[in-house]
C-alpha positions, -999 to 999 in steps of 0.1 A, spaced: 0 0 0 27 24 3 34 25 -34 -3 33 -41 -6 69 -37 23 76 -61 12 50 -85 -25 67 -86 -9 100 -93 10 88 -123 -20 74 -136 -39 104 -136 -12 124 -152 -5 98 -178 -23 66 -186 -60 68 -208 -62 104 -199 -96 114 -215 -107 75 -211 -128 64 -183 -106 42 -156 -114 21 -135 -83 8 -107 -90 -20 -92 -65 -27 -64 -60 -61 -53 -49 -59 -10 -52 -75 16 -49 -42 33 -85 -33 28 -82 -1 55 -46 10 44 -56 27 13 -44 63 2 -73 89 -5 -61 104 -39 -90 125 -53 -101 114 -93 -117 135 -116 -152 120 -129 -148 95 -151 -121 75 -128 -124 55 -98 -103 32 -75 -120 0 -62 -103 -21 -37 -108 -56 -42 -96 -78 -6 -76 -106 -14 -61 -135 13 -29 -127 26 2 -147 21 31 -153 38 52 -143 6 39 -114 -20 50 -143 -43 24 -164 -33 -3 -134 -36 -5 -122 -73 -22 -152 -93 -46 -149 -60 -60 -122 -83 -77 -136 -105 -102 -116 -129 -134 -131 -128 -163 -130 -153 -180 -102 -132 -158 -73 -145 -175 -78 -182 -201 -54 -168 -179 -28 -160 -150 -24 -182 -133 -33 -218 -98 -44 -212 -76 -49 -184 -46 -37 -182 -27 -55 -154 9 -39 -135 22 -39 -101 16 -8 -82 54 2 -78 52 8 -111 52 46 -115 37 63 -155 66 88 -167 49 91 -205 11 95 -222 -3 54 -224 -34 54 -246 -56 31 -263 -28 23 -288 -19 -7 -264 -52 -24 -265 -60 -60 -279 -77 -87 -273 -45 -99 -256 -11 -80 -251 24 -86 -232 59 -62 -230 91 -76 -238 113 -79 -204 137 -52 -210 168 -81 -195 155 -102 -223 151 -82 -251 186 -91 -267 195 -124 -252 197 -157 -270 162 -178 -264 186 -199 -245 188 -177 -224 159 -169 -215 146 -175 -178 117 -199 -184 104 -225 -164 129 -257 -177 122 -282 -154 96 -312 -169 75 -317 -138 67 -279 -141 27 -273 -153 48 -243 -173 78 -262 -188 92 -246 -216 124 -266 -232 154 -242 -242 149 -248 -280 110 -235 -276 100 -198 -272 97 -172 -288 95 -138 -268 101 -134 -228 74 -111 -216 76 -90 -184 48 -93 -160 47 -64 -145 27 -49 -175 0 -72 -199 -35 -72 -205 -64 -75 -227 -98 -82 -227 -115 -88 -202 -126 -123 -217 -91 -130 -224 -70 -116 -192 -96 -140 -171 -89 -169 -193 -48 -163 -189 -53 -152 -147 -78 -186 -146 -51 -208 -164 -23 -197 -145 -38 -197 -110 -45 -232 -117 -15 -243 -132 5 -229 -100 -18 -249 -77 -9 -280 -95 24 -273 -93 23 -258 -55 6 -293 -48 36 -312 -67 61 -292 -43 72 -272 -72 85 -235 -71 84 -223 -105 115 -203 -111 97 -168 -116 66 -172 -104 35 -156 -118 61 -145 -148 69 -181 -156 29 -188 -161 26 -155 -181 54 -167 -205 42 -198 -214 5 -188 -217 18 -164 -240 37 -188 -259 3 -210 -263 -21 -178 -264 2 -157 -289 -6 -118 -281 -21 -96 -306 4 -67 -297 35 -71 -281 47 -38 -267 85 -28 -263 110 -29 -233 109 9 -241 66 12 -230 80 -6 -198 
């Protein structure tokens, strides 16, 4: 919660401005929330989640359910340490976007920091991939970003339940539902 305030600020000085926007903020804080006025149009709900021992453990907690069709579009999904230093518009929407991860962008697939163990519900071998993707900033329609936060909360039960860690966590789900769902758009390390 103490990233909040700045993160609401940013948003209001540079992401949709002239859109409507709705933040939902996922917590288990419920009472810790900044007050940061919005001009009409934009709102903040806050949306209680269980708490975890880890922050790890919390984010694919946050799953977006059907529900949300009645009140937005798209969902764009980031962590709120993240702080909006340029205009974001509508040019980012799609049925289903990722960012590259700005560590990845030149790197060999090989490389790349997937999940490569076998027992893993998110295996990717090193010879497979395509793009690594960030996820601290994706989204999409709000049919789609429910079926990716659906399919990775229950792969990482599966895998919680196998006694396996994936190697980055709700990232490691993201890549390789992106690998299977390819995104429409795939923005730059440079919109991250």
């Amino acid at each position: 919660m103490v990233f909040l305030e700045l993160f609401l600020q940013t948003v209001e000085k540079h992401f949709m401005v002239g859109h409507r926007v709705t933040c939902y903020v996922f917590t288990n804080q419920l009472a810790a929330g900044p007050r940061v006025p919005l001009p009409e149009g934009r709102r903040v709900v806050v949306l209680e989640v269980p708490g975890a021992p880890r922050w790890e453990d919390m984010s694919m907690q946050c799953i977006i359910t059907p529900h949300f069709l009645c009140e937005v579009d798209y969902l764009v999904c980031t962590e709120v340490d993240m702080k909006f230093r340029d205009h974001v518009s509508m040019e980012i929407l799609s049925p289903i976007f990722g960012t590259l991860h700005p560590s990845f962008y030149r790197a060999a697939l090989k490389d790349f920091s997937y999940e490569h163990r076998p027992q893993s519900q998110v295996h990717i071998p090193r010879d497979q991939g395509d793009f690594y993707y960030m996820g601290t900033f994706f989204g999409g329609s709000v049919v789609e970003v429910h079926r990716l936060t659906l399919a990775c909360h229950q792969e990482m039960g599966v895998d919680l339940a196998s006694g396996i860690e994936v190697v980055w966590h709700d990232e490691s789900h993201l890549n390789r539902h992106l690998l299977d769902h390819k995104p429409l758009k795939v923005l730059s390390p440079e919109d991250l």
